[in-house]
Structures are given as structure tokens and as C-alpha cells.
C-alpha positions as CSV (number, residue, x, y, z in Angstrom):
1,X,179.6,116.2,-20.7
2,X,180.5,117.9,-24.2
3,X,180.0,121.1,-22.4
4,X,182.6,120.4,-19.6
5,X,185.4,119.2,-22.2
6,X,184.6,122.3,-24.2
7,X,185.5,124.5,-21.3
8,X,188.4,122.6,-20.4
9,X,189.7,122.9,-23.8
10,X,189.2,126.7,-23.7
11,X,191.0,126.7,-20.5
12,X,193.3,124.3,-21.8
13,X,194.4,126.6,-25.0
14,X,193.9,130.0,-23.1
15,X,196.7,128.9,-20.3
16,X,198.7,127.7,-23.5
17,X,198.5,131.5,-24.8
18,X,199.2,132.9,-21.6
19,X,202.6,130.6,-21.1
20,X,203.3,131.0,-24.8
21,X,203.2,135.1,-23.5
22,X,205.0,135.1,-21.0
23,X,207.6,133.0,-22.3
24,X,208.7,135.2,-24.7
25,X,207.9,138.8,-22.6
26,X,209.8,137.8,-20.0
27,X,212.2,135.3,-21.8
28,X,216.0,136.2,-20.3
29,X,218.9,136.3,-23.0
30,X,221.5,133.8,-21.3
31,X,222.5,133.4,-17.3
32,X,222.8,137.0,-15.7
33,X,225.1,135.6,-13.3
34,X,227.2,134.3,-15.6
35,X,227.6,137.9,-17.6
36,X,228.4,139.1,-14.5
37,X,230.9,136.5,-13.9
38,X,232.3,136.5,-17.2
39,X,232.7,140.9,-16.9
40,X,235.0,140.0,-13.8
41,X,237.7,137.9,-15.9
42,X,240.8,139.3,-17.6
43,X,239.2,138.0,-21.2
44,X,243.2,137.1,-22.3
45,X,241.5,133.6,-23.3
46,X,244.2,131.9,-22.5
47,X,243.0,128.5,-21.1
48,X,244.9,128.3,-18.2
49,X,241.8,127.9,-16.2
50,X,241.1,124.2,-18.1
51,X,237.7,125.6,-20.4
52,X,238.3,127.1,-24.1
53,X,238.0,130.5,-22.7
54,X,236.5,132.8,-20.1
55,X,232.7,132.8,-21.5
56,X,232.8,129.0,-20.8
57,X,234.6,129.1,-17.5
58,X,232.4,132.1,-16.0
59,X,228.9,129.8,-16.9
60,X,230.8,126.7,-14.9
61,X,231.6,129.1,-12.1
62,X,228.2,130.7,-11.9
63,X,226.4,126.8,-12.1
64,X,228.8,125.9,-9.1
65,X,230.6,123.1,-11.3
66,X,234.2,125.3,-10.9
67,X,236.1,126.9,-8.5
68,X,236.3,130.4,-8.6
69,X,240.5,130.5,-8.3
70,X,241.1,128.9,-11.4
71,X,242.2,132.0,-13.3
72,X,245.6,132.8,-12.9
73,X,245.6,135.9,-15.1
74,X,243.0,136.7,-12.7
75,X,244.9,136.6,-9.8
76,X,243.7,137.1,-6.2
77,X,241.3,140.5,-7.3
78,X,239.4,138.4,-9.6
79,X,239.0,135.6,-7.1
80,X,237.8,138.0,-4.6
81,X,235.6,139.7,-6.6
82,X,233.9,136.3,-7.8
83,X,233.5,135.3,-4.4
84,X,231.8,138.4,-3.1
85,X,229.4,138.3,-5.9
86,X,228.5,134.8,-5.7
87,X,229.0,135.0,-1.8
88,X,231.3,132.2,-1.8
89,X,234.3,132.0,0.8
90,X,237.7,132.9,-0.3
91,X,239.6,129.9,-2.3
92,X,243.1,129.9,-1.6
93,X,245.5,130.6,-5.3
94,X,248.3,128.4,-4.5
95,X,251.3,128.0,-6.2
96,X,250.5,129.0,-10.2
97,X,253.5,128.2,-12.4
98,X,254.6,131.1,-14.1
99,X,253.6,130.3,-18.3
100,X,256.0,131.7,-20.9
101,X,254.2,133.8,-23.2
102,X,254.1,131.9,-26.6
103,X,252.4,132.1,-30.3
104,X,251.1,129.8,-32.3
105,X,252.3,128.5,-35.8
106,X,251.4,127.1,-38.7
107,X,253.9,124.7,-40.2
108,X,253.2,125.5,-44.4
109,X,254.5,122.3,-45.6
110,X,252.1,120.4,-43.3
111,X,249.2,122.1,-43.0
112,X,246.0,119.9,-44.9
113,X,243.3,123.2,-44.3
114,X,241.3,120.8,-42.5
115,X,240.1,124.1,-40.0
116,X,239.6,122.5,-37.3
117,X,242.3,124.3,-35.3
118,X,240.3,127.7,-37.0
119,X,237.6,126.1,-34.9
120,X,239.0,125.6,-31.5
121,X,240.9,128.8,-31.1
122,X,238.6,131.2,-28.6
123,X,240.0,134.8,-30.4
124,X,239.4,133.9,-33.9
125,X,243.3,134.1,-34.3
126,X,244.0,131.8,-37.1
127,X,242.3,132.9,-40.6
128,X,242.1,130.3,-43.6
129,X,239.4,128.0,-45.2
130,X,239.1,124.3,-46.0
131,X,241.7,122.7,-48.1
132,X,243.6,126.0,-48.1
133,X,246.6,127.1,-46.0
134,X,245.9,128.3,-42.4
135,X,247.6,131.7,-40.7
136,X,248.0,132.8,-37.6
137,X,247.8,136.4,-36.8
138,X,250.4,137.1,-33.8
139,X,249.1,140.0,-32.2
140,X,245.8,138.0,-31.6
141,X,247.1,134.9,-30.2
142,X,246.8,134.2,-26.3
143,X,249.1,131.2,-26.6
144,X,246.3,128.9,-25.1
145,X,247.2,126.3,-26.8
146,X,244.0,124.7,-27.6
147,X,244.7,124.7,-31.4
148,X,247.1,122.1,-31.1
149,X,245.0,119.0,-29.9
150,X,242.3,119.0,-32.9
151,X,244.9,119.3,-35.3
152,X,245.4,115.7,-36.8
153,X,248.9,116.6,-38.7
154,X,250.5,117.8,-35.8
155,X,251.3,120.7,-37.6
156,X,250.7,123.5,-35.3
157,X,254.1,124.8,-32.4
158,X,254.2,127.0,-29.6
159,X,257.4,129.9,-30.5
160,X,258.1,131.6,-27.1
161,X,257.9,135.4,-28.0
162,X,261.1,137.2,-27.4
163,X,261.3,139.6,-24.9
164,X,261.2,143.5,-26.0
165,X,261.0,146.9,-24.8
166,X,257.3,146.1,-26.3
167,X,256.4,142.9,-24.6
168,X,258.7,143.2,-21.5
169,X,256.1,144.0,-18.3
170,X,257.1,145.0,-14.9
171,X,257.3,141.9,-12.6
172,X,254.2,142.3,-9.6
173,X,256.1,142.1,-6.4
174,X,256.0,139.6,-4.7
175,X,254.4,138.7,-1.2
176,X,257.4,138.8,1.5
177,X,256.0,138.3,5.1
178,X,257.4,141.5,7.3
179,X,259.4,141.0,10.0
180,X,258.6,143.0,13.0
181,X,261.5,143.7,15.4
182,X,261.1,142.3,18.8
183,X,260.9,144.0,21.9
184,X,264.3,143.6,23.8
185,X,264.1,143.7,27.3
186,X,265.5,147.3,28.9
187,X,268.6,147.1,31.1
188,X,269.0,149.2,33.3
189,X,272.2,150.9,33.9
190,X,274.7,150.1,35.5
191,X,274.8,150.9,39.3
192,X,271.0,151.6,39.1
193,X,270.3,148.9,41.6
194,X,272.6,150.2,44.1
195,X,271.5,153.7,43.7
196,X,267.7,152.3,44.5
197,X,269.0,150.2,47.5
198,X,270.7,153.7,49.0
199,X,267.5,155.5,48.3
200,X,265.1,153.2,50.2
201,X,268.1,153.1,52.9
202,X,267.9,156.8,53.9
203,X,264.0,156.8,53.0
204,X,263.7,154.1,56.1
């Protein structure tokens, strides 16, 4: 009896070395289909899509828990192109309101350097350290928006960003339906009929 639970303790600890093995030979650094996912997105971070960036919403649209039209930066390319990877049918856009483009700021009189809007923003955008004033660096900001909820002062604002020759984009067109001309019956000119009538006359 000893000698069967020796050998099923050297089994036992052999199939623990081989798992162990394999485990970290074959061990995968995050979801695949997720990288893919996430290479398919704008990466403007903006939040539009309802998750604290594009990492996090391409990991809920590769586990299924998101629709794959939730990015309006996106648009329709990007919603296509998750579908045909994840072999999903087409999601319809809808109507996506049209978001002014906006930065953060910091109000300096307000500001407690509690960090935890240095926490939530997705682009590392707002620099500082605790108990010390908190900055926002423009050109970084997506205007997501997220930095506002943690903040317990209420001390951070949305400033739309004025329009200039180097902010100003060209509008995308947009979808008109075409309107094809329709057919309109041929007349035929006048005295045709008569002309027909004679000719089937004399052909009689």
C-alpha cells in the first residue's frame, strides 16, 4: 500500500512540474483578440464609447459584453472592420451627436492635489502630485471628461477650444440618398398614328 501512494505521489508532483511548464512556456501576454481589437480604434481616448478609453472598450468588445458601434471617432470603417474580425453582423451607427471639442481645466484656487483626477484621465494629461497644484497639458487632452466625476471639489471645467486655421478640420460629407431620374414615358409625335393607320391601309 505504501508503494502505491509513493507512485501516486511521484505522479502527483511530476504532472505538477509538467502544468507548472507549460504554464509559463506557453503562458499568453493578455487577450489576442483584444490587441487586435484595440489596433482597430482611433486611440483619441475620448470616452465617448462609455469605458475610460479604447484599451478597456476593445477587451469588452472582444468578451462580447459591448457592441462593436460604440465608437463614434470610429465611425462606420471601424465598426466594419470589428465586425469582420470578430465575424459579427453589421450594427447599425445611428444618429451620433456631433461633441464640441473641449479641454480640461484646473481651477488654482480650488484645486486640494488630491490626484485623483491625475488618476482617471486615460492620456496621462494632467501632471502634479499630492497636496500640490494639478496642470493640465492642452495638447494632450481628449476632452473625455472623465476627470471631472472623481474630483471631490468640483474644481475641474470643460473650455470649448476655439476654432483655428490649426484646429479647424474639413467637415466628412455627408450621406445624401441619390435621386435617379425617372423614366418618362416616350410620345410619339404628333400625326405618328395617322401616318401608321395610312401605312397599314395601302399595305392591305
Amino acid at each position: 500500500m505504501l508503494i502505491a501512494i509513493a507512485a501516486i505521489a511521484v505522479l502527483a508532483a511530476v504532472f505538477g512540474l509538467l502544468l507548472g511548464y507549460s504554464a509559463i512556456r506557453f503562458h499568453v501576454e493578455g487577450d489576442p483578440i483584444a490587441d487586435q481589437v484595440d489596433a482597430l480604434l482611433p486611440q483619441s481616448q475620448c470616452g465617448q464609447c462609455g469605458y475610460p478609453g479604447c484599451r478597456p472598450y476593445a477587451e469588452a468588445v472582444a468578451s462580447g459584453g459591448a457592441e462593436i458601434n460604440l465608437c463614434a471617432p470610429g465611425g462606420e470603417a471601424a465598426m466594419l472592420a470589428m465586425a469582420d474580425l470578430l465575424g459579427r453582423e453589421p450594427v447599425a451607427l445611428g444618429q451620433l451627436a456631433e461633441k464640441v471639442k473641449c479641454v480640461a481645466v484646473i481651477d488654482e484656487q480650488v484645486c486640494i492635489g488630491c490626484t485623483k483626477c491625475l488618476q482617471a484621465c486615460p492620456v496621462d494629461a494632467i501632471v502634479g502630485a499630492a497636496k500640490q497644484l494639478h496642470g493640465v497639458i492642452a495638447s494632450e487632452c481628449t476632452g473625455c471628461e472623465l476627470c471631472r466625476e472623481p474630483c471631490p471639489v468640483d474644481c475641474v471645467r470643460m473650455e470649448p477650444i476655439p476654432e483655428s486655421i490649426g484646429t479647424w478640420k474639413w467637415p466628412y460629407p455627408a450621406n445624401q440618398p441619390i435621386h435617379t431620374p425617372t423614366k418618362q414615358p416616350v410620345q410619339p409625335p404628333p400625326g405618328a398614328h395617322a401616318s401608321a393607320e395610312i401605312e397599314h391601309r395601302e399595305a392591305a
